[in-house]
C-alpha positions in Angstrom: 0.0 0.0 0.0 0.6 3.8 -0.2 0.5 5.8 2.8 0.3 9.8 1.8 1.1 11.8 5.0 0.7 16.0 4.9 0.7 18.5 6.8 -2.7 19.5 7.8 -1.8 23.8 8.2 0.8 23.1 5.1 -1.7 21.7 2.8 -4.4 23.7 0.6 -7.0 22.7 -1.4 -5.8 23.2 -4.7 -2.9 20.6 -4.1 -5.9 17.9 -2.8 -6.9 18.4 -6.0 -4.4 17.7 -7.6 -3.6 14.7 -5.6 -6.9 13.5 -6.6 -6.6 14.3 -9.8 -3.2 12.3 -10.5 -4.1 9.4 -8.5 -7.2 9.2 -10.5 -5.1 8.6 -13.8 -2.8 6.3 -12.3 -5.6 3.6 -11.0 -4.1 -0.1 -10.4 -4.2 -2.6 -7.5 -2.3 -0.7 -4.8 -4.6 0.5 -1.8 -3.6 4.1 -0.3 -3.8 5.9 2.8 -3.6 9.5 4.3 -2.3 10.4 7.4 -3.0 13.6 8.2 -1.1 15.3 10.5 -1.8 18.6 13.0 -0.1 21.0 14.7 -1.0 19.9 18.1 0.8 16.6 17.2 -2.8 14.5 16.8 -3.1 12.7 13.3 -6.1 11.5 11.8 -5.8 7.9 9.4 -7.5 7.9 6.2 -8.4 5.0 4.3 -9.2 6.0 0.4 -11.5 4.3 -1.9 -11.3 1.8 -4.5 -11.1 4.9 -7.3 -8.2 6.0 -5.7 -6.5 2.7 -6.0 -3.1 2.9 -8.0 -0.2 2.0 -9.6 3.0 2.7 -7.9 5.5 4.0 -9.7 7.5 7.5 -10.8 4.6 8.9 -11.9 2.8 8.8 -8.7 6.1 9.3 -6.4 7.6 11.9 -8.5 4.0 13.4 -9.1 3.3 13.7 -5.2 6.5 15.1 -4.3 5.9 17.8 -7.1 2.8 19.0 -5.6 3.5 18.7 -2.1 7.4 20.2 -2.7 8.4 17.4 -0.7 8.7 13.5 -0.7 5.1 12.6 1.2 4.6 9.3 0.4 5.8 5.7 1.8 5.6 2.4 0.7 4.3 -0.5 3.0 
């Protein structure tokens, strides 16, 4: 699986959307979470659906870190 952890004060809408929009057009097998992270240190764990399902590989990695301006996703 994918686990995708941001930022929560760091994160705005636009780049959700573009997370969406690229893990849309890179559907496969692999599940993916979110781990969303706040400032007081509490996180909440995100379980996305089977349309967000992917494919891992550059596209997805090297997409994510473009949007985010930082490497944000792990492999398990």
């Amino acid at each position: 699986s994918v686990s995708i952890r941001l930022l929560v004060d760091k994160t705005s809408p636009a780049q959700l959307d573009k997370m969406a929009h690229l893990l849309g057009k890179t559907q496969g097998p692999c599940p993916v979470s979110l781990v969303l992270a706040m400032k007081d240190g509490a996180e909440a764990f995100l379980q996305l659906g089977r349309d967000f399902k992917v494919e891992v590989g550059d596209e997805v990695l090297s997409g994510l870190e473009k949007i985010f301006g930082e490497q944000v996703a792990e492999l398990r």
